[in-house]
C-alpha positions as a printed NumPy array, in Angstrom:
array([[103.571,  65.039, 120.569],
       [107.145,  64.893, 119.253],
       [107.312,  67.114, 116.525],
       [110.773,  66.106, 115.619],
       [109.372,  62.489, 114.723],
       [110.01 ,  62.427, 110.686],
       [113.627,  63.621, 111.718],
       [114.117,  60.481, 113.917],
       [112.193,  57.89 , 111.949],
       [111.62 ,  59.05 , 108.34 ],
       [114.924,  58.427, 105.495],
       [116.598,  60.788, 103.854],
       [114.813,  60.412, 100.948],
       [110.759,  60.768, 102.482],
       [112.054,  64.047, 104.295],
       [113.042,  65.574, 100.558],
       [109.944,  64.142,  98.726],
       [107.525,  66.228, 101.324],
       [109.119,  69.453, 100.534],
       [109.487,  68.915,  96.917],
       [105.627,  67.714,  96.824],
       [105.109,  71.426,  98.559],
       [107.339,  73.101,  95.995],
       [105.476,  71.512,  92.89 ],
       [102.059,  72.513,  94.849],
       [102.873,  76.263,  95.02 ],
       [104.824,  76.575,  91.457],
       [101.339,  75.157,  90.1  ],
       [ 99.513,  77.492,  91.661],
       [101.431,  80.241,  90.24 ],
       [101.827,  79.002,  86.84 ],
       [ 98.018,  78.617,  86.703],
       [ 97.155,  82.064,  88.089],
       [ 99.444,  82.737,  85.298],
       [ 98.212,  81.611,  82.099],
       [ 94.604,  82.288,  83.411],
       [ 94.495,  85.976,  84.264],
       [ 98.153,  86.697,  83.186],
       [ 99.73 ,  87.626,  86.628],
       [100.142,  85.537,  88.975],
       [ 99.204,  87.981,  92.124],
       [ 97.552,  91.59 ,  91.426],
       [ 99.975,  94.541,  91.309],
       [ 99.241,  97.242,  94.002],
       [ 99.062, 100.818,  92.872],
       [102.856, 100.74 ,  93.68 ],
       [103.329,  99.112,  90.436],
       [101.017, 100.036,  88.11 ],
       [ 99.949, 103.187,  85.773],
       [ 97.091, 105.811,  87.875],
       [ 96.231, 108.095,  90.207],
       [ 95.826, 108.868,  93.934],
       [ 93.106, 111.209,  95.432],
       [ 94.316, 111.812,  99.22 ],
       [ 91.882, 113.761, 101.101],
       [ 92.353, 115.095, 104.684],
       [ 91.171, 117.226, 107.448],
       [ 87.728, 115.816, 107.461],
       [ 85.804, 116.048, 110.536],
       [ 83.487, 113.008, 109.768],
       [ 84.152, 109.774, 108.57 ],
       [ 83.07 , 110.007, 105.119],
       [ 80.789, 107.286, 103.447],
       [ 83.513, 105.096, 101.354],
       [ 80.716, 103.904,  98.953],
       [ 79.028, 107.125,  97.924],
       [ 82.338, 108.669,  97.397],
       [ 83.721, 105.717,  95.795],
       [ 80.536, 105.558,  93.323],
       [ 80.827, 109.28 ,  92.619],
       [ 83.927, 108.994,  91.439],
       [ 83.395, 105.839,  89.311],
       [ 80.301, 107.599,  87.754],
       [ 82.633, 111.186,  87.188],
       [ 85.771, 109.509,  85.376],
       [ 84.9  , 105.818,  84.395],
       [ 86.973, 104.216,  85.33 ],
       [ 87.742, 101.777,  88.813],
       [ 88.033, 103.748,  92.127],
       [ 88.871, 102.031,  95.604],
       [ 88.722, 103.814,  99.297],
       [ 90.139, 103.373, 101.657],
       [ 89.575, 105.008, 105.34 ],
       [ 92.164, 107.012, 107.53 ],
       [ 91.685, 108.622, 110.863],
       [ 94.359, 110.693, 112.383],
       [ 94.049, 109.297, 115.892],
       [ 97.382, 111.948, 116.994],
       [ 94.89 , 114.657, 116.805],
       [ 92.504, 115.104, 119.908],
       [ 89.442, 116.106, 117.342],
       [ 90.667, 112.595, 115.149],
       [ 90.306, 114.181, 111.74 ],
       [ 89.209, 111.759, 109.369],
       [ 90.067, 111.071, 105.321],
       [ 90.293, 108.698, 102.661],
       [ 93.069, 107.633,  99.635],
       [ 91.246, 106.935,  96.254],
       [ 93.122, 104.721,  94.201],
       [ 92.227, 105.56 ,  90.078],
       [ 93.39 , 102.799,  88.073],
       [ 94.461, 105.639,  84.991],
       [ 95.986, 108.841,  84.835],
       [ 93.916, 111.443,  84.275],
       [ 93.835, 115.199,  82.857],
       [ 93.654, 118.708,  84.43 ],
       [ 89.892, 119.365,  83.261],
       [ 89.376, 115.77 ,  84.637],
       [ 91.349, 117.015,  88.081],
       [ 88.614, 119.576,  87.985],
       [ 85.445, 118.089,  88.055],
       [ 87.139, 115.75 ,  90.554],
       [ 87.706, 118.698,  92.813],
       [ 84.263, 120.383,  92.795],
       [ 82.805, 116.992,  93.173],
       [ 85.019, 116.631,  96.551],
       [ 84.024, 119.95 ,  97.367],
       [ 80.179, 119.188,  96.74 ],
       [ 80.119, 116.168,  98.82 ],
       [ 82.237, 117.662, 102.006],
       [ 80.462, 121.14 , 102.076],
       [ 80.994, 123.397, 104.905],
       [ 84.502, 121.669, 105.399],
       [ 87.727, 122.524, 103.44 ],
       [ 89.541, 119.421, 102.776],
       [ 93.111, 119.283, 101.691],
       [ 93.265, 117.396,  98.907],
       [ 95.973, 115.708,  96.903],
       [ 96.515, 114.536,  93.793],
       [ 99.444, 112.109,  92.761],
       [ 99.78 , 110.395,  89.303],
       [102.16 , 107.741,  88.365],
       [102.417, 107.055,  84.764],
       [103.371, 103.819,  82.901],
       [107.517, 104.408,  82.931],
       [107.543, 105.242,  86.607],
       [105.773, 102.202,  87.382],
       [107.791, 100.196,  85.287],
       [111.305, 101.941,  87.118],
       [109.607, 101.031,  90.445],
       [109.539,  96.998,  89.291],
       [112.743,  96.865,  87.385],
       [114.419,  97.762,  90.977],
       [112.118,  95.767,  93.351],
       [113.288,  92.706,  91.151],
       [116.907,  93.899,  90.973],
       [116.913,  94.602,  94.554],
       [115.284,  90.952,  95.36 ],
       [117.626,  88.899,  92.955],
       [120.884,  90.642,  94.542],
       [119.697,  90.617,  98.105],
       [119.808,  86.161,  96.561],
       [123.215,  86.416,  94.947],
       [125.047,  88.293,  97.7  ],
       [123.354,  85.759, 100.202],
       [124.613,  83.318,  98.231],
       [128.269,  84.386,  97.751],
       [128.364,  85.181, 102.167],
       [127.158,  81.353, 102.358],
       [129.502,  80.173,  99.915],
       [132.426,  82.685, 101.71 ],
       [131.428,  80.969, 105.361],
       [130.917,  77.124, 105.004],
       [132.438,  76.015, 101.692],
       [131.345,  72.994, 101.48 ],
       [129.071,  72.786,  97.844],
       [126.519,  70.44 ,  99.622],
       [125.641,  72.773, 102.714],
       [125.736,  75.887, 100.565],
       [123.589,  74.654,  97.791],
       [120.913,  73.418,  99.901],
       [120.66 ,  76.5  , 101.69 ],
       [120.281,  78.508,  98.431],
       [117.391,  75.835,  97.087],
       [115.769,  76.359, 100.657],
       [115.748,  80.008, 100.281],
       [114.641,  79.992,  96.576],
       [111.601,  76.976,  97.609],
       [110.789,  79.564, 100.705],
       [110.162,  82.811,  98.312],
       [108.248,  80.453,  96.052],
       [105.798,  79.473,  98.718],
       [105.56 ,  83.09 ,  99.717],
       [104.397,  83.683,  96.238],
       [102.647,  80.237,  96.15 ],
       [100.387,  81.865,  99.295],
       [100.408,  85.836,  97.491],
       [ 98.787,  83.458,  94.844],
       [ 96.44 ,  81.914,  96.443],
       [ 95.069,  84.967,  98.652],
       [ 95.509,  87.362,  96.078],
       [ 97.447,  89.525,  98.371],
       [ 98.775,  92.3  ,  95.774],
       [102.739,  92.497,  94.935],
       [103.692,  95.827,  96.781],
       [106.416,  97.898,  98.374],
       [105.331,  95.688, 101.483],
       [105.401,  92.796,  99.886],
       [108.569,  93.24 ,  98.362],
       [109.866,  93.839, 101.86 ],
       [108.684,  90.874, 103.372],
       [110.36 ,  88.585, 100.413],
       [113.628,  90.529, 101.466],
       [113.02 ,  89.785, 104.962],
       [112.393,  86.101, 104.314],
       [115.728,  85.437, 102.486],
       [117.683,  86.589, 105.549],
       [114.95 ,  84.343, 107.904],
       [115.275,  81.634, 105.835],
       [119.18 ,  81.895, 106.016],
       [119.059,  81.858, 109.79 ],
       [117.649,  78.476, 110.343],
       [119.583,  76.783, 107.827],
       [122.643,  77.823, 109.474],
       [121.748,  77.014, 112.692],
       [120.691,  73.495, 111.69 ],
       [124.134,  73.342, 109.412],
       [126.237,  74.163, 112.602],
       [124.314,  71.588, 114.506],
       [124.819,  68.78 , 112.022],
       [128.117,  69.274, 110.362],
       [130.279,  71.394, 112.94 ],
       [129.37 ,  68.927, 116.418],
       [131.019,  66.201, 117.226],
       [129.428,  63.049, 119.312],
       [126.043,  62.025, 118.925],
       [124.126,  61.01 , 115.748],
       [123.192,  63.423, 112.822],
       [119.705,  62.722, 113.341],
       [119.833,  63.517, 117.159],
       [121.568,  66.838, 116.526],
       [118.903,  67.418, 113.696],
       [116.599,  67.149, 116.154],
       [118.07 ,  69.796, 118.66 ],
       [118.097,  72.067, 115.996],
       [114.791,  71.672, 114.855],
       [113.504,  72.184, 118.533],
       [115.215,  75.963, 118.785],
       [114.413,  76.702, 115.009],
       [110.702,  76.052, 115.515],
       [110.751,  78.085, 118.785],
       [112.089,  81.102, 117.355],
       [109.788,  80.672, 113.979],
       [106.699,  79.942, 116.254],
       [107.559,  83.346, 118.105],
       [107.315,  85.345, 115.113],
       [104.561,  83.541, 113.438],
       [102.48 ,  84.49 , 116.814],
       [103.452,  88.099, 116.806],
       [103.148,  88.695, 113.08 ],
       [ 99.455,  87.372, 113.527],
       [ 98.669,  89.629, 116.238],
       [100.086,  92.54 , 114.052],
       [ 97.416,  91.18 , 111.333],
       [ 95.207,  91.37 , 114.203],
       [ 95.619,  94.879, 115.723],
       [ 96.13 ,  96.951, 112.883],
       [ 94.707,  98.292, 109.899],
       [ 97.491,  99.32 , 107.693],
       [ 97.5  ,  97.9  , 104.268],
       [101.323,  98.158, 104.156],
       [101.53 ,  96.153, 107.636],
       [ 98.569,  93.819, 106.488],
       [100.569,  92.68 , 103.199],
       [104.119,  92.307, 105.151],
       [103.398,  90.651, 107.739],
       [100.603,  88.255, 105.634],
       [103.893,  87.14 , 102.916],
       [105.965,  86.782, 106.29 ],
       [104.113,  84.088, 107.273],
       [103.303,  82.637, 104.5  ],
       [107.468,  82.573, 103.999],
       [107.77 ,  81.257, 107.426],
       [105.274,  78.371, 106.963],
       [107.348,  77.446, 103.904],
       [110.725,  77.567, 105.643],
       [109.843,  75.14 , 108.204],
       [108.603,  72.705, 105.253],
       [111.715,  73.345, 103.828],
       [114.348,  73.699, 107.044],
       [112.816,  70.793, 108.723],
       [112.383,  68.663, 105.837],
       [114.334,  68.921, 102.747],
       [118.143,  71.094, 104.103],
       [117.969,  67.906, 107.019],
       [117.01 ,  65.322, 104.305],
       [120.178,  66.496, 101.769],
       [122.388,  67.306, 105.107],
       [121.429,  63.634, 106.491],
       [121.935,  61.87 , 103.485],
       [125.454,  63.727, 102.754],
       [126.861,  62.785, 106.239],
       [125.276,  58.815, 106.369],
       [127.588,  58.868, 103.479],
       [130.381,  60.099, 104.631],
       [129.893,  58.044, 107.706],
       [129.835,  55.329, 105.154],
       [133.195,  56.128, 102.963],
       [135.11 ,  56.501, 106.464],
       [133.865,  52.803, 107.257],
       [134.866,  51.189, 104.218],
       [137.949,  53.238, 104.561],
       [138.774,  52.181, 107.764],
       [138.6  ,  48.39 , 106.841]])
């Protein structure tokens, strides 16, 4: 199976549709997840007003639904577990983080503390409270975005600094911009919550993304000899080596661990992978290919 065949045999113009088809997929998902529930992926507790119960030192692995329901029933309000084990430790204590979806008070704090008490008896658990109100969670997004929309704009400016050429650089920046959306097209779909994590992995993917467009720019602009679509095809070979690598080892990270953070950055990784090859492979090699046939094409006439 030649997986280079659409560069070989498909125009200029069929390589651009495919991705822009893809694009228009993923920005409909998203606009639709936003009119409906008016997000369109679920904020983690990174980003959003409550409180954090973190409980440690137990000696048994506690039972995540009666704690969970006992805590729902003592403040009203939603409560998720989830499980930790301190596997350093030769006796492997165990604990739990309970995510409250609202602050609450110190006579609330209270009850929650004798309840925790009640349940673990004979054990004294060290327990932690941690609230984050509405401005701090508003702080927190204000500089994720920031940090995301300059990590863009310096990319953008380095690109511009390196190749100068308007075509090269501006497909690059369109292939980085359609790989974030389809990183949020996939958050979308899978509900995977917008989180420190997550926020990392969308960082990671603009300098990813970058990397394979540059590599196939040097190929097709910067060699001389051969055909465009023969060097295209060279590139694409590396780029989907080194993509297919990390695709395989962020799965097995998916697959051997537990950690939400890991879970949620290396889950938008791939989903910003899978999107960069759509876009790499199909749409920077459609623009690049089209550019140079016509260039090809002025220094013909010319030469007559």
């Amino acid at each position: 199976m030649d997986v280079t065949w659409h560069v070989k045999h498909l125009s200029a113009r069929q390589m651009i549709a495919v991705s822009l088809i893809f694009a228009v997929f993923f920005a409909g998902v998203i606009f639709y997840r936003w009119v409906a529930f008016g997000s369109p992926v679920p904020l983690s507790s990174d980003f959003r007003p409550g409180t954090l119960i973190r409980v440690r030192g137990l000696d048994n692995r506690p039972d995540a639904s009666a704690v969970e329901q006992g805590l729902k029933g003592l403040l009203a309000a939603d409560v998720s577990i989830t499980i930790t084990e301190d596997s350093s430790l030769t006796t492997g204590k165990f604990g739990f983080d309970a995510e409250v979806d609202r602050p609450y008070d110190e006579n609330e704090n209270n009850m929650v503390t004798e309840f925790l008490s009640t349940q673990f008896a004979g054990v004294t658990p060290e327990i932690g409270v941690f609230s984050r109100g509405s401005v701090l969670t508003s702080i927190f997004k204000d500089q994720a975005l920031k940090a995301i929309v300059g990590a863009f704009v310096l990319m953008a400016v380095v690109l511009f600094i390196s190749f100068r050429q308007s075509t090269a650089v501006g497909v690059m920046v369109l292939c980085v911009a359609f790989d974030a959306l389809g990183a949020l097209g996939g958050m979308a779909i899978f509900q995977i919550p917008f989180s420190f994590g997550s926020i990392a992995a969308l960082l990671m993917i603009i300098g990813y993304s970058v990397d394979t467009d540059i590599l196939l720019s040097n190929h097709m602009l910067k060699r001389f000899g051969g055909e465009a679509r023969g060097h295209a095809a060279d590139a694409m070979t590396t780029g989907l080596m080194t993509t297919g690598t990390t695709i395989v080892a962020l799965v097995a990270i998916n697959i051997l661990t537990t950690a939400p953070l890991l879970f949620e950055l290396s889950i938008v990784l791939i989903f910003g992978l899978i999107a960069d090859i759509i876009n790499t492979w199909f749409l920077n090699v459609g623009v690049l290919l089209r550019n140079v046939e016509r260039q090809k094409r002025r220094e013909y006439y010319v030469s007559d």
